[in-house]
C-alpha positions as MATLAB code, in Angstrom:
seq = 'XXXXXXXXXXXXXXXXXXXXXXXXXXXXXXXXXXXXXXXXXXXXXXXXXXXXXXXXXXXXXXXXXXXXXXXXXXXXXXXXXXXXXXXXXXXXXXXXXXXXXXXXXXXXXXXXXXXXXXXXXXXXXXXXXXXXXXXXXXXXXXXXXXXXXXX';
ca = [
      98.079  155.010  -99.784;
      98.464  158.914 -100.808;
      95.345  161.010 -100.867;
      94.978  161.074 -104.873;
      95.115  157.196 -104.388;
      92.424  157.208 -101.710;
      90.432  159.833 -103.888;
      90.442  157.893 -106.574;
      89.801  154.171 -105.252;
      87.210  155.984 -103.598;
      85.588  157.201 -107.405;
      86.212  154.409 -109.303;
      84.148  151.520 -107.128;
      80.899  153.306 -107.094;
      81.280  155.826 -110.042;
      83.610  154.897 -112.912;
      82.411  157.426 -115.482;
      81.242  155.802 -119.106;
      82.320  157.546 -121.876;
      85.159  157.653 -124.386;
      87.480  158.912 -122.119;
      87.027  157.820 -118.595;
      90.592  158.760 -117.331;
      90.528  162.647 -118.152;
      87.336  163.190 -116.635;
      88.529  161.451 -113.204;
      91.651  163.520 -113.521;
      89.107  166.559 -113.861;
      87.232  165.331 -110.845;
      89.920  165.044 -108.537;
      92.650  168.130 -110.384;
      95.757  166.372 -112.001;
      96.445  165.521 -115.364;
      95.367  162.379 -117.169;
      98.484  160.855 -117.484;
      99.033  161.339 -113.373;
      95.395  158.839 -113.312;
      96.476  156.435 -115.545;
      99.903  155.883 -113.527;
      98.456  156.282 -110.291;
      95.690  153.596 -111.313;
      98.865  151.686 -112.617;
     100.669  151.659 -109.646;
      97.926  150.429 -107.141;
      97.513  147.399 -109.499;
     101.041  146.669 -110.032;
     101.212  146.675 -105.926;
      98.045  144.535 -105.292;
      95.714  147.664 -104.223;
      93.736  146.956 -107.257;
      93.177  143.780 -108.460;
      91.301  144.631 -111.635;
      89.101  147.650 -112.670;
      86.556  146.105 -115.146;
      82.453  146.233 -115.116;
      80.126  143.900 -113.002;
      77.584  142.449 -114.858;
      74.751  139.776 -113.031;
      75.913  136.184 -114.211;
      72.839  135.101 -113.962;
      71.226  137.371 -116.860;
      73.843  136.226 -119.029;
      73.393  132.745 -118.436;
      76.264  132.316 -116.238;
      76.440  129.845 -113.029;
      77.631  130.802 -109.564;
      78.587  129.378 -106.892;
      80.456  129.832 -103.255;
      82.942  126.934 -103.075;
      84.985  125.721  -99.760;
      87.921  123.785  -99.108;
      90.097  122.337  -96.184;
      94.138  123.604  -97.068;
      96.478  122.626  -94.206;
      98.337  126.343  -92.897;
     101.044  125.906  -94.634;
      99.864  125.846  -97.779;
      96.961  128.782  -97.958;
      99.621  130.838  -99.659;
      99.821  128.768 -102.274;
      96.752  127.344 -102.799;
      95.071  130.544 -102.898;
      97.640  131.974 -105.522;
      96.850  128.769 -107.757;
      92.964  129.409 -107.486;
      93.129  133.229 -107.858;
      94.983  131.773 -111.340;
      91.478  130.678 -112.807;
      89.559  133.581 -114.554;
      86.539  132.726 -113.313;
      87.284  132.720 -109.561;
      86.186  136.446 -108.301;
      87.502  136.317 -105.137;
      88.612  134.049 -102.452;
      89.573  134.854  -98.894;
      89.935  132.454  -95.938;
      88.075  132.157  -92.994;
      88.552  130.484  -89.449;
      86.642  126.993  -90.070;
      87.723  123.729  -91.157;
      87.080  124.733  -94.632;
      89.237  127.719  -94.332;
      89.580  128.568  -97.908;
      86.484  129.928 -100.031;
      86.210  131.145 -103.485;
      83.675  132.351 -106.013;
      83.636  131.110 -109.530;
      81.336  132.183 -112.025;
      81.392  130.507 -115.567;
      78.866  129.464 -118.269;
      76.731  127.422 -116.619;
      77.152  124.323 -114.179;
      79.134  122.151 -116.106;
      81.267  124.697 -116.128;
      81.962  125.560 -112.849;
      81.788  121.558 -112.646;
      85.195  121.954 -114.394;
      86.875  124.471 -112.732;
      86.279  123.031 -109.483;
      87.868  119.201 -110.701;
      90.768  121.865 -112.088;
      91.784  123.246 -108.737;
      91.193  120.233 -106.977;
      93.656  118.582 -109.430;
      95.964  121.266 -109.220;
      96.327  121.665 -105.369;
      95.560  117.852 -104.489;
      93.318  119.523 -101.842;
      89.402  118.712 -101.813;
      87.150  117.632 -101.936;
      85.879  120.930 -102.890;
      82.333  121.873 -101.283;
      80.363  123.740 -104.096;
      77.428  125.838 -102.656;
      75.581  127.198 -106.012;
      73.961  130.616 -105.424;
      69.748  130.609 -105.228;
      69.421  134.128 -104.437;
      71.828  137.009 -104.002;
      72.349  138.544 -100.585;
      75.106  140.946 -100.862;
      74.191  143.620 -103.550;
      77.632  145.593 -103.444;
      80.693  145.790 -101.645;
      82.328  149.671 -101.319;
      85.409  149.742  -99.083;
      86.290  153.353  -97.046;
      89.116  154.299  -98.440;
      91.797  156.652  -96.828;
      95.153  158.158  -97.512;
      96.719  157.001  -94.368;
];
């Protein structure tokens, strides 16, 4: 990663400016042109850096269900198992971990029966589960920022 793509990942997860147009005041903020922030923001997506750049609103105060959701996926399939559940829209992240469930996921959706749904999906769809559903009580983690450098 370059240091205008550092400088910028940096910005945009803590302080994505609101207002009509967002891109020409980061390019003010960091001394290129517009156009240079909307293709550098392209490029880190197209690569994988970024996986989306949208708002984060509470589920919760919309109505929404959450929960934390585990699974056991033999090692030769994380690849694609993961790739099918990152699919569903309402998955918001999933990393694996060194367990027996080795694969966990967020989904958030409107309301239980919901998630309910999208759970039976990817169980259906991998033919790995069953699929451990821990529905959030309270929230721990607040926000995630991640150091960002140009090395």
């Amino acid at each position: 990663m370059n240091d205008l793509e550092a400088q910028l990942v940096g910005i945009i997860q803590e302080d994505f400016p609101i207002e009509a147009r967002p891109y020409r005041h980061l390019a003010q903020a960091v001394g290129v042109t517009e156009q240079e922030v909307i293709s550098t923001l392209a490029s880190l997506r197209r690569r994988g850096v970024i996986r989306d750049l949208s708002p984060v609103f509470d589920p919760k105060k919309l109505g929404y269900s959450t929960t934390l959701a585990c699974m056991k996926v033999p090692a030769d399939r994380i690849d694609e198992v993961s790739g099918i559940i990152g699919r569903h829209v309402e998955v918001t992240h999933n990393y694996l971990r060194e367990h027996e469930y080795n694969v966990w996921f967020a989904i958030v959706a409107p309301g239980p029966d919901a998630v309910g749904r999208v759970i039976e999906q990817i169980e259906e769809e991998t033919g790995c589960g069953p699929i451990r559903s821990l529905p959030y009580s309270r929230v721990f983690k607040l926000r995630a920022v991640f150091e960002v450098t140009g090395e």
